[in-house]
N, C-alpha and C positions, 0 to 999 in steps of 0.2 A: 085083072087086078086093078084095085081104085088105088087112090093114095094113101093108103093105111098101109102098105108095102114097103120094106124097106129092103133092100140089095144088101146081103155084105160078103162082100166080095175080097179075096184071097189072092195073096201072090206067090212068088216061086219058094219052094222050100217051106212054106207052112202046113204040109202035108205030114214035116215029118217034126212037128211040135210035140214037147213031151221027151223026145229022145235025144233031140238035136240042142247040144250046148244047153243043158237044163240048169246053167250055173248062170247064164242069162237070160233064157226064155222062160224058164221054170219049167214043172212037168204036167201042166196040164194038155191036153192033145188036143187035136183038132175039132175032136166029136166035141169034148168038153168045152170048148168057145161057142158051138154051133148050139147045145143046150144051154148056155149061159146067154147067148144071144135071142133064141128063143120064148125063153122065162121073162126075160126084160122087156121084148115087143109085148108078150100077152100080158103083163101088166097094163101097155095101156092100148091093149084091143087092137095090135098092131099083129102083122105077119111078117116073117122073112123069108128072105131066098135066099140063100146060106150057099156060097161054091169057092172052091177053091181050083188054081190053076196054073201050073207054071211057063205057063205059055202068052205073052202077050196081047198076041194078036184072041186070043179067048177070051181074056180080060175085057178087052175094049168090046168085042161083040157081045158080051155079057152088058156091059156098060148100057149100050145101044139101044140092048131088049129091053133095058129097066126103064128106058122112056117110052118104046114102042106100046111095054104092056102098060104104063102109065102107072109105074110105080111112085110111092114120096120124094123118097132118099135115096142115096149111098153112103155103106160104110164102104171104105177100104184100106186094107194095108197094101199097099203094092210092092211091100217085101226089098226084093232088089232090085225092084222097075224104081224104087222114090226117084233115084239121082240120073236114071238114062233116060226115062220113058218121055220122049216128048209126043209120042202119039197115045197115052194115057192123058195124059192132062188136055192134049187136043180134044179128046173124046167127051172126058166131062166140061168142057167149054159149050162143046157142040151141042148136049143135052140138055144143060140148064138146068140139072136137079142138084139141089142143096145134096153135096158130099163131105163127109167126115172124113181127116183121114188118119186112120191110126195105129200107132207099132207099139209094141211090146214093150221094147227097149224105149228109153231116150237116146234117138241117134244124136242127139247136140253132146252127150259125152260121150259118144264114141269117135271111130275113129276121122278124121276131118273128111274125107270123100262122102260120109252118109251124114254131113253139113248140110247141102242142099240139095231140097228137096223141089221137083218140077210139081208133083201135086199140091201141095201146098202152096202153090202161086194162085192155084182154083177151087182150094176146099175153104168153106165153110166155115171149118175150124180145125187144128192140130190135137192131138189127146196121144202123149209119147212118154212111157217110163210105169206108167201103171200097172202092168202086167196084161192078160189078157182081161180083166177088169174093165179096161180101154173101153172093149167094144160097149160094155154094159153103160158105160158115160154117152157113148157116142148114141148108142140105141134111144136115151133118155135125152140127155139134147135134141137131140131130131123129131122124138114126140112132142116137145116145146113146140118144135118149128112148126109141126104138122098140125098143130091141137088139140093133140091127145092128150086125154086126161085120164092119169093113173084110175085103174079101177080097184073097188074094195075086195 
């Protein structure tokens, strides 16, 4: 993989998107973020690696590979790793690839615990309250970064 790659990567409980609390999340599902992610990389000649995971320590190994294979970017929502995971944010330190990171919700109005957030001390930028829309900003930012230019 060259840097036309981009990671977006998933955290615990976005598996079950679409069903789960759809008066906050909405109902689009998880396939439908992964085509919606999809359409927005091929716009500008970009690919994804689309995974989700509720497991941390898969997360980070995910992380790890996206620099091994010499990926761009990272998206990620890390779900309900944002406010524990200090070996998530260690991870993208260690790699040094521009990451995105972004939630569904705006946790800054929800409840104070999903206040602060560890990945956001090492992303790139924040994108929170847009819906799953999110990713589609974050994919487009990150083609900026990368060089890509929208194709016709």
């Amino acid at each position: 993989m060259a840097k036309t790659t981009i990671y977006v990567l998933n955290g615990p409980n976005l598996n079950l998107l679409g069903t789960r609390e759809p008066e906050k999340y909405g109902r689009a599902t998880l396939a439908d973020v992964e085509k919606l992610c999809a359409e927005t990389a091929k716009r500008f000649g970009l690919d994804i690696v689309f995974r989700q995971s509720n497991r941390e320590g898969e997360l980070i190994d995910w992380i790890q590979e996206a620099h091994t294979k010499d990926a761009g970017a990272i998206v990620i929502n890390p779900a309900g790793y944002t406010t524990t995971s200090i070996a998530i944010m260690d991870a993208l330190l260690a790699v040094k690839l521009p990451a995105i990171e972004v939630h569904i919700t705006n946790i800054h109005t929800r409840e104070s615990f999903r206040h602060n957030s560890y990945i956001s001390k090492v992303a790139k930028a924040v994108i929170a309250g847009f819906g799953v829309d999110g990713y589609a900003l974050a994919i487009t930012g990150l083609a900026g970064l990368l060089g890509a230019r929208q194709k016709d």
